[in-house]
C-alpha positions as CSV (number, residue, x, y, z in Angstrom):
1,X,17.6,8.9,22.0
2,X,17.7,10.8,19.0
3,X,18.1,9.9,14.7
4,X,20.3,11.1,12.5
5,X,18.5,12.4,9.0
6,X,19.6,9.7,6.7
7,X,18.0,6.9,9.1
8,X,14.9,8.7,9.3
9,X,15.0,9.0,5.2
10,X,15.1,4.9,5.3
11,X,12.3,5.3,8.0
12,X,10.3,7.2,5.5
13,X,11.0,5.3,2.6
14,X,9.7,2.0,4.3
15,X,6.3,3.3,5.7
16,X,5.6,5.0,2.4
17,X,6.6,1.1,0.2
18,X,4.7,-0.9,2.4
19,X,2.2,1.2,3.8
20,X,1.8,4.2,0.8
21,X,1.8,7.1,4.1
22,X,3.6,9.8,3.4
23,X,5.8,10.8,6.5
24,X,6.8,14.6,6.2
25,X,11.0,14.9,6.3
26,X,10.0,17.6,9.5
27,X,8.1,14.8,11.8
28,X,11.9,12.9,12.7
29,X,10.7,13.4,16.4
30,X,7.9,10.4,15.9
31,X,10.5,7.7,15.4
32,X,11.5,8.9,18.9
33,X,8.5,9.2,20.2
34,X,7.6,5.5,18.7
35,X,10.4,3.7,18.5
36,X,12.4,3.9,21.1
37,X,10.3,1.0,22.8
38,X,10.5,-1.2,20.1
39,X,14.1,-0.6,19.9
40,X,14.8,-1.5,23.5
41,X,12.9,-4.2,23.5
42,X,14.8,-5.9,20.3
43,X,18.3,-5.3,22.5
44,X,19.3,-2.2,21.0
45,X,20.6,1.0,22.7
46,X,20.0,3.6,20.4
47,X,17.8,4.1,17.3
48,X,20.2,4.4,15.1
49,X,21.5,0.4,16.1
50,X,17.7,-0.4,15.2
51,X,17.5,1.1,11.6
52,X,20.9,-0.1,11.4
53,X,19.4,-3.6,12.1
54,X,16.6,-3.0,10.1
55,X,18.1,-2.3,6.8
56,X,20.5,-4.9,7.2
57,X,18.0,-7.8,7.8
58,X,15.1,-8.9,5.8
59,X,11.9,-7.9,6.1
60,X,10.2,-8.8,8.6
61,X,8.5,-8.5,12.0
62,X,10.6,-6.0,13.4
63,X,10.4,-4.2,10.5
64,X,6.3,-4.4,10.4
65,X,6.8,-2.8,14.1
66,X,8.5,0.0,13.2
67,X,5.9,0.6,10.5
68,X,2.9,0.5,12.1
69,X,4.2,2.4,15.0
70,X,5.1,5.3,12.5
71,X,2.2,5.2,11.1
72,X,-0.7,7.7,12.7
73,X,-3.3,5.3,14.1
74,X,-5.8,8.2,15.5
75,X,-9.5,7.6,16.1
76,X,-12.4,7.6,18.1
77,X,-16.5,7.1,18.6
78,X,-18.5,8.7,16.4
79,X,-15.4,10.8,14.9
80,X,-16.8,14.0,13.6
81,X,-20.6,12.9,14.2
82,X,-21.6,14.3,10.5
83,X,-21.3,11.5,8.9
84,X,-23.4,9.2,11.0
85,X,-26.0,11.7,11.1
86,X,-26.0,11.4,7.2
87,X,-26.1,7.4,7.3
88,X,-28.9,7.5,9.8
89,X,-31.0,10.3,8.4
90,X,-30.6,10.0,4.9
91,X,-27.8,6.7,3.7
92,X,-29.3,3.9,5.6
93,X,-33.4,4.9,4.9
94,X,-32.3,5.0,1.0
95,X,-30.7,1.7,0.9
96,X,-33.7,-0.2,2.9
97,X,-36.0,1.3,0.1
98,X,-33.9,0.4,-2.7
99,X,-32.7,-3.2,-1.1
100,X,-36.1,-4.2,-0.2
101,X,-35.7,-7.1,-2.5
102,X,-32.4,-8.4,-1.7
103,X,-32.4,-7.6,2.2
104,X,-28.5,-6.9,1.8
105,X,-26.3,-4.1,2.6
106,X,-23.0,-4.2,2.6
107,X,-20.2,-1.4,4.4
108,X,-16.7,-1.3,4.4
109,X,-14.8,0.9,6.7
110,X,-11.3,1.3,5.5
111,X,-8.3,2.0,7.7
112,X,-10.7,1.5,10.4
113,X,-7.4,1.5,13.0
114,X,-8.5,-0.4,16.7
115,X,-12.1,-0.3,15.8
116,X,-14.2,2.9,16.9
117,X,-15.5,3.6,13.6
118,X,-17.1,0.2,12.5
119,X,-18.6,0.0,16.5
120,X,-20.2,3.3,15.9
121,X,-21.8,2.2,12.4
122,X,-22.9,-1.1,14.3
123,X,-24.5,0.3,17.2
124,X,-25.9,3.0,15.2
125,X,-27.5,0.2,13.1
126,X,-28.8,-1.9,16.3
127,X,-30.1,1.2,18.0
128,X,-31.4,3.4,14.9
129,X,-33.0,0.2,12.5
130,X,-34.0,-2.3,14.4
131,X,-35.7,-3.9,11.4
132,X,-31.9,-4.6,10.2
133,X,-31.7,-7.1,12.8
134,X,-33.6,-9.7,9.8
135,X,-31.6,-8.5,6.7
136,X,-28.1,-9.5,5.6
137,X,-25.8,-6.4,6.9
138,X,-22.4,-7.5,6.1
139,X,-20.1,-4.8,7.9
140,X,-16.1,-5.3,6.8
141,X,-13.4,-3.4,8.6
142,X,-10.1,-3.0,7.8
143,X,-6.6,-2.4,8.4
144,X,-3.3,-2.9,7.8
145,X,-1.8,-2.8,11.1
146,X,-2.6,-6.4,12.7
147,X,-1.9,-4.8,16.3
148,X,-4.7,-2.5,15.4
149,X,-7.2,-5.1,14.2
150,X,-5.9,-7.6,17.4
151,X,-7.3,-4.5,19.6
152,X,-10.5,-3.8,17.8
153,X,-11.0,-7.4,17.8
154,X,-11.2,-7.6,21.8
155,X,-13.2,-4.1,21.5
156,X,-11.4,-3.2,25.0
157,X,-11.3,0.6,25.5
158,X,-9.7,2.5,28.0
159,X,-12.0,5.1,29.9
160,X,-10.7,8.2,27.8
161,X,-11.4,6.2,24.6
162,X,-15.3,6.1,25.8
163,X,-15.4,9.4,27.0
164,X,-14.2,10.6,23.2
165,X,-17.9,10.7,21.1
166,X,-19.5,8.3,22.9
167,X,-23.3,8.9,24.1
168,X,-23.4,8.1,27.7
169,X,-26.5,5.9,26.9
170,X,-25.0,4.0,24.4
171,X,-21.6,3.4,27.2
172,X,-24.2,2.1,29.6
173,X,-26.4,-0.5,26.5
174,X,-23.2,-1.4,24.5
175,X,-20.6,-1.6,27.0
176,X,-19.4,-3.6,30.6
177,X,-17.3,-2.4,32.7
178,X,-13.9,-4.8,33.0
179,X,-11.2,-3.3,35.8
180,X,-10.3,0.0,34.7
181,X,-11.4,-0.6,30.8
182,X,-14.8,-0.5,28.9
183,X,-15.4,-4.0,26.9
184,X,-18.0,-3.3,23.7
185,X,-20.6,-6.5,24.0
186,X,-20.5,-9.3,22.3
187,X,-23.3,-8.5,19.6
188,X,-22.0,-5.5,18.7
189,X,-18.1,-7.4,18.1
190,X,-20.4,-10.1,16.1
191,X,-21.7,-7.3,13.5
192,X,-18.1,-6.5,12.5
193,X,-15.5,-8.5,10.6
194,X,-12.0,-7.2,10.6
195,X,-9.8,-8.1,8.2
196,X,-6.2,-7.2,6.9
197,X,-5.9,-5.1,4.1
198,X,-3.4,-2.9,2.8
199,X,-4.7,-0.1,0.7
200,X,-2.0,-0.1,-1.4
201,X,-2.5,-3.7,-1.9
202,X,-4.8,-5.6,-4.3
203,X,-8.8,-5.7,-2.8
204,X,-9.6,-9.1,-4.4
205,X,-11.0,-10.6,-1.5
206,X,-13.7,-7.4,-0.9
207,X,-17.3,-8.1,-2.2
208,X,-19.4,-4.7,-4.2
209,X,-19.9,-2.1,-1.4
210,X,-23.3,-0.1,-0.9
211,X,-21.2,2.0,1.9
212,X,-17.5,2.8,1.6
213,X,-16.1,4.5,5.4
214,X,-12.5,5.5,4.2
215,X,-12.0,8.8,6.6
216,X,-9.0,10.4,7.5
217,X,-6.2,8.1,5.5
218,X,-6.1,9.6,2.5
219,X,-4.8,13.1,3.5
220,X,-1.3,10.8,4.4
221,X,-0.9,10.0,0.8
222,X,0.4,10.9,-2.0
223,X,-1.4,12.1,-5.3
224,X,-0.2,8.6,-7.5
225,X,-1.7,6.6,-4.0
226,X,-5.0,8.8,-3.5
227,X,-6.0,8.3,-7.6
228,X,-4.9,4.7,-7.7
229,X,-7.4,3.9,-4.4
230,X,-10.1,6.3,-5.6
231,X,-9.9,4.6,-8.9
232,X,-10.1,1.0,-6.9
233,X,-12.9,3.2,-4.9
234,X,-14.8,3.4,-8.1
235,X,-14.6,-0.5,-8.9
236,X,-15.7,-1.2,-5.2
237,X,-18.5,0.9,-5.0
238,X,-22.1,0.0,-6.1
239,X,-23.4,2.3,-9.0
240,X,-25.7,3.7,-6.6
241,X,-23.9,3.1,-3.6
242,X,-22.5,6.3,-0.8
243,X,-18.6,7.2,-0.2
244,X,-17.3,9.2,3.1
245,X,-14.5,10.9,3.0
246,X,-12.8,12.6,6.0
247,X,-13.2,16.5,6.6
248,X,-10.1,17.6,4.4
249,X,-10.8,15.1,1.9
250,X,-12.3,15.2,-1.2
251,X,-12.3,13.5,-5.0
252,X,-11.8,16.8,-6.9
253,X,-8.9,16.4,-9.6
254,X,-8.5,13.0,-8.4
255,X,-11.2,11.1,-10.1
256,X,-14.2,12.6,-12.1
257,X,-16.3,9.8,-11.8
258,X,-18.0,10.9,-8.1
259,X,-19.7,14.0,-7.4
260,X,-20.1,15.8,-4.2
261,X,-23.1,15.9,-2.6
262,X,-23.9,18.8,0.0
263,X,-27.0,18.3,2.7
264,X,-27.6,20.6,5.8
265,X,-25.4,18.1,8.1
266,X,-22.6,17.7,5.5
267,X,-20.8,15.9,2.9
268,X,-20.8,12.7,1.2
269,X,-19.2,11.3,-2.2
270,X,-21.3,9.1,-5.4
271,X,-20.7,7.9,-8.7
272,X,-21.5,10.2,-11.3
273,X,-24.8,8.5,-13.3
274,X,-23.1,7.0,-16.6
């Protein structure tokens, strides 16, 4: 199968309106490489019968299929390992100073795909601070894609997901084997709350964040959608609260408000003191 340009310019157009990612005119081959499936499967014998379908009908399933299958959903354990070297050596022993009184932390991880992100932060918590096990950590994930979020939910993983930044240890005390798979246990699942969210979609429903995760989404946006969710960043984010960007991210020219701070294991992101 194959797609003629003008069908992959409707392609584009809908995963950057409903999903704000920007899908380079150069990258045609992923609707063949993702959609080929889904256009079997809905009866139709060649892409360009599907986006013919699509454009004709109203929105709806099929066309949410097509999005999330276009849009890049790659992840894994402890993605980069920076960043949760920072949360455990330096984030996480701030905030249990400072929220002594309240006993409350709140995370978000954004775009958080089937899961692998939000697990790491939870085991990382159970493993590294005990003590947490008493206090009120309230650990959101999110995502737009609901077959994303349907997989993280299960927290089933195939043996090449575990074997991609997982500690061997932490396998063997977080995981059980089921067939061929790797199923995360039940107390890690019960330390995370998924929910559907579309960054380019109001955030009404989030509460004030002490730790924003939003890694490797922004670099498929465009400038308009990177200010417009740094400035709902800002809004989301506790004064005094940390913000993690993925490695070719960064604020600069795209809101003054946060600052960059640099330590010997990396980078993260706060507001600026008013």
């Amino acid at each position: 199968m194959s797609i003629p340009p003008f069908d992959f310019d409707y392609l584009r157009r809908l995963v950057h309106e409903h999903s704000g990612v920007v899908l380079e005119p150069h990258k045609d081959y992923l609707a063949v490489l993702h959609l080929e499936r889904i256009a079997e499967r809905a009866s139709h014998r060649s892409i360009a019968s599907f986006v013919e379908h699509l454009k004709k009908s109203p929105f709806g399933d099929l066309h949410l299929q097509a999005i999330e299958a276009l849009v890049i959903n790659e992840t894994s354990f402890f993605r980069d390992r920076d960043p949760f070297e920072i949360l455990k050596s330096s984030v996480l022993p701030s905030l249990i100073e400072s929220r002594s009184s309240s006993r409350a932390i709140h995370l978000w991880c954004a775009a958080c795909s089937t899961g692998q992100e939000p697990y790491s932060i939870a085991m990382l918590i159970r493993e590294a601070f005990p003590k947490l096990a008493t206090w009120d950590i309230r650990l959101i994930a999110t995502d737009f894609s609901k077959q994303a979020l349907d997989r993280a939910q299960q927290g089933l993983y195939s043996n090449l997901e575990v074997s991609r930044g997982l500690p061997l240890n932490f396998r063997d005390r977080y995981f059980r084997q089921v067939g061929r798979s790797w199923q995360i246990s039940p107390e890690i699942r019960q330390m995370v709350e998924f929910r559907e969210l579309n960054l380019i979609q109001p955030w009404n429903s989030l509460p004030r964040m002490d730790i924003i995760f939003l890694r490797n989404i922004l670099i498929y946006f465009d400038l308009e959608t990177k200010r417009s969710v740094f400035d709902r960043v800002q809004q989301t984010l506790q004064p005094d609260g940390f913000l993690f960007l993925g490695g070719g991210e960064t604020t600069l020219y795209l809101n003054s408000r946060f600052e960059t701070i640099q330590t010997t294991m990396g980078l993260y992101h706060r507001l600026r003191s008013a």
